[in-house]
Rosetta silent file (secondary structure, phi, psi, omega in degrees, C-alpha in Angstrom):
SEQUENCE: XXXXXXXXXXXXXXXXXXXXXXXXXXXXXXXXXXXXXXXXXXXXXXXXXXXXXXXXXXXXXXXXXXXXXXXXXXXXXXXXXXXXXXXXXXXXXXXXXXXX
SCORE:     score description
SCORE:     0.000 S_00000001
   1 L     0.000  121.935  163.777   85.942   80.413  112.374 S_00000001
   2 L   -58.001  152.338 -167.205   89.785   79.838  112.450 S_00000001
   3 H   -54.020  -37.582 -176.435   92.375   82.199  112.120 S_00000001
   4 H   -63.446  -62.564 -165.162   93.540   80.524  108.416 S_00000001
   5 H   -37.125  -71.222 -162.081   89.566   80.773  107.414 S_00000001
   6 H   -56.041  -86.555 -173.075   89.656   84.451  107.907 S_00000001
   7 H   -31.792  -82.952 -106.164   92.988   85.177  106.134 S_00000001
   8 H   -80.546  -48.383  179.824   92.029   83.297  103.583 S_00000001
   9 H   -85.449  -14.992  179.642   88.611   85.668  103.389 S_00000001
  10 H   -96.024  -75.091 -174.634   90.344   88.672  103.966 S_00000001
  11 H    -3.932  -52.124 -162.971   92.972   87.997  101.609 S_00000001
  12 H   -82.715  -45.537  172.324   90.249   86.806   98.605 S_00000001
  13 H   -54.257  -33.339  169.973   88.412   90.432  100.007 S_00000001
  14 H   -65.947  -61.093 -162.902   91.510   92.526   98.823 S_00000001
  15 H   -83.653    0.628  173.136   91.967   90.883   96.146 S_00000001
  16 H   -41.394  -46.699 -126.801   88.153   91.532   94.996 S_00000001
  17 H  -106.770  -48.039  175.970   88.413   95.251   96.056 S_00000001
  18 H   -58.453  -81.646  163.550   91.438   95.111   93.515 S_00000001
  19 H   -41.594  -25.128  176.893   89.899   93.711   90.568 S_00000001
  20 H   -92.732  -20.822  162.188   86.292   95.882   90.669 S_00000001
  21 H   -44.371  -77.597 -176.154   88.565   98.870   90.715 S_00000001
  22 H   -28.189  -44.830  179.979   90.568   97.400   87.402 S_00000001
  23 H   -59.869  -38.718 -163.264   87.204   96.965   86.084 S_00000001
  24 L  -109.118  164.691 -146.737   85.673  100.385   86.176 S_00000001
  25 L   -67.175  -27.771 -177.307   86.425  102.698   83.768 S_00000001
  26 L  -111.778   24.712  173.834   88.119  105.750   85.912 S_00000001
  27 L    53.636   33.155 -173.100   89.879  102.946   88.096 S_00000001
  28 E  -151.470  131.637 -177.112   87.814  104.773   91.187 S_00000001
  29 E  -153.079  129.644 -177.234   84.826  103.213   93.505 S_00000001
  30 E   -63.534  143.993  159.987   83.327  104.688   96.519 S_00000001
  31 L   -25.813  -62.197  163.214   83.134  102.800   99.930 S_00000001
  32 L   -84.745    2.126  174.662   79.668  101.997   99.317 S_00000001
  33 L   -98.185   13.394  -54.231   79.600  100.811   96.279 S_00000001
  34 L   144.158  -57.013  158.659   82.239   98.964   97.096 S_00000001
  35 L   -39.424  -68.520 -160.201   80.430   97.391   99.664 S_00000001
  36 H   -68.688  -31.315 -172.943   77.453   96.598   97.781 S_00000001
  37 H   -84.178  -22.052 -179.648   80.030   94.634   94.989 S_00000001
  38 H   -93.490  -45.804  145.363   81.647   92.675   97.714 S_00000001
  39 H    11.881  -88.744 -177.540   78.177   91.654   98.867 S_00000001
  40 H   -44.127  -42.561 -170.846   77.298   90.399   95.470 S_00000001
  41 L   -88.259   29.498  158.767   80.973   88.306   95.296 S_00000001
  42 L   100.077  -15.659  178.250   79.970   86.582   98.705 S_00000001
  43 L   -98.077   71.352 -173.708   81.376   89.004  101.135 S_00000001
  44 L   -80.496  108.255 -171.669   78.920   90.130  103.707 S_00000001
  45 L  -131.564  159.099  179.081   80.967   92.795  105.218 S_00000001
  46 L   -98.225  163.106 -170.225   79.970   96.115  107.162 S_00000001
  47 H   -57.327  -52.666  178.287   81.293   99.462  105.605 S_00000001
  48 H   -39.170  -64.117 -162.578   83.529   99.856  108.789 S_00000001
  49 H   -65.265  -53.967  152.647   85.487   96.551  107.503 S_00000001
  50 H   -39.359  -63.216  173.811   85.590   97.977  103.605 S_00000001
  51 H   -65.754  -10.681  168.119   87.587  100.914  105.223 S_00000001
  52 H   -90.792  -43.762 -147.430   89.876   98.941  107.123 S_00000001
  53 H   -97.080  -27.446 -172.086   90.368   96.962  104.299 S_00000001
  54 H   -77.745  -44.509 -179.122   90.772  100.046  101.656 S_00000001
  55 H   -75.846   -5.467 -179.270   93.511  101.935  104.581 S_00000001
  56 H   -65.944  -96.938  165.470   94.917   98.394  104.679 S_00000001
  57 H   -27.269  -62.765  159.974   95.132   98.297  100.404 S_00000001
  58 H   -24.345  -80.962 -172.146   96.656  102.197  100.909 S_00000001
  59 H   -42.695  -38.566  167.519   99.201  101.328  103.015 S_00000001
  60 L   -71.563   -3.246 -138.286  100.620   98.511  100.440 S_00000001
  61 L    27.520   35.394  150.359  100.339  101.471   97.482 S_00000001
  62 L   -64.705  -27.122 -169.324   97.549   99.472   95.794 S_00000001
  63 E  -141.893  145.803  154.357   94.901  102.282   96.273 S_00000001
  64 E  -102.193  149.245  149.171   95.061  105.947   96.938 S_00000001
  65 E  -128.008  151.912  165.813   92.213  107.320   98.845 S_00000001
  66 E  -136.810  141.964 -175.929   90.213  110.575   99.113 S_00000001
  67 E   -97.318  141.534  170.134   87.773  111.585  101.339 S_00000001
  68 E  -149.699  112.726 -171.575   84.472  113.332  100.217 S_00000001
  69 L    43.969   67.926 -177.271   82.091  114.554  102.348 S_00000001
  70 L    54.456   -5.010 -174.242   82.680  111.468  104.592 S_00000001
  71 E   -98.080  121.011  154.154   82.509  108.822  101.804 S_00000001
  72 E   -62.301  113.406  165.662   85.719  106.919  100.937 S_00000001
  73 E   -97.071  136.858  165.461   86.979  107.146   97.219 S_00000001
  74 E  -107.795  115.731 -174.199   89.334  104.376   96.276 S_00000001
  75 E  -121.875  138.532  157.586   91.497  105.012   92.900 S_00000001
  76 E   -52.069  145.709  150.837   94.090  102.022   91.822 S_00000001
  77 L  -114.935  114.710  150.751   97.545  102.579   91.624 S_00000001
  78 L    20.986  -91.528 -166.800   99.828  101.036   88.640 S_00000001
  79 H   -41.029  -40.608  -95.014  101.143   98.548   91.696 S_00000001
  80 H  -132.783  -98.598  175.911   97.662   98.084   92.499 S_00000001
  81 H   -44.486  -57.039  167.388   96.302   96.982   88.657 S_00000001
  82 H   -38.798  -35.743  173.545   99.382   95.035   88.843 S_00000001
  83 H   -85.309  -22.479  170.936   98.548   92.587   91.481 S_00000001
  84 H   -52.546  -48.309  166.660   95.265   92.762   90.492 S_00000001
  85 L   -80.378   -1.999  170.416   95.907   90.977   87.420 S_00000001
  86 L    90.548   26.231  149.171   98.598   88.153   89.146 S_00000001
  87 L   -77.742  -18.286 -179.357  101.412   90.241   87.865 S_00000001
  88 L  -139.737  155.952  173.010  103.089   91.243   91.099 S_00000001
  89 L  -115.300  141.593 -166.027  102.192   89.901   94.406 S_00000001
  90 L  -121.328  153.323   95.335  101.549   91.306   97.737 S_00000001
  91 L    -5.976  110.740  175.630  101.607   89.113  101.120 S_00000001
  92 L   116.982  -34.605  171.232   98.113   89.536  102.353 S_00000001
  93 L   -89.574   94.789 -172.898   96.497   89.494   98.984 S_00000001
  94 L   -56.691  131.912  163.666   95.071   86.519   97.176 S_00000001
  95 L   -62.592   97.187 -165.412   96.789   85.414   93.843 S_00000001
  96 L   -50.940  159.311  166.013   94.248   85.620   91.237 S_00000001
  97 L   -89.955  125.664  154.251   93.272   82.196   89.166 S_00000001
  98 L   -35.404  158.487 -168.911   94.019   82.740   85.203 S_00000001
  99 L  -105.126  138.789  166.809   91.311   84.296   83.573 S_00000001
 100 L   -67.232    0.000    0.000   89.483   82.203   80.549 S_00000001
């Protein structure tokens, strides 16, 4: 796989990670669920790669995390739901496509 391919998939993995946050209702999703959603969208990834990718998301202020009992929580931040929705942009992050 080339170096573009992968940016390209980790990029479109962020912004996924972004958007099922936006989606649920307390703006907060667990590692493994987390997992299980990027699965479904195409992304066969191991948890270890979800957690790189969530202190990754942290580090930009897109996500706070808290640890519980060894499980990763991931919460949105305002910057976070922004980029989610193609209002602000990150480097690193795929631009969403308008939504119909």
């Amino acid at each position: 796989m080339s170096q573009h391919f992968a940016d390209l998939k980790t990029s479109d993995l962020r912004l996924v990670v972004l958007r099922l946050l936006s989606e649920d209702p307390g703006y907060a999703l667990n590692d493994s669920i987390l997992r299980d959603a990027l699965n479904a969208f195409g992304h066969t990834v191991s948890r270890d790669k979800v957690r790189t990718e969530l202190r990754w998301l942290e580090e930009q202020a897109l996500i706070g995390i808290q640890v519980v009992a060894s499980v990763m929580v991931a919460k949105l931040t305002a910057r976070g739901a922004d980029v989610a929705a193609g209002s602000a942009r990150v480097d690193g992050v795929k631009r969403p496509s308008p939504r119909d």
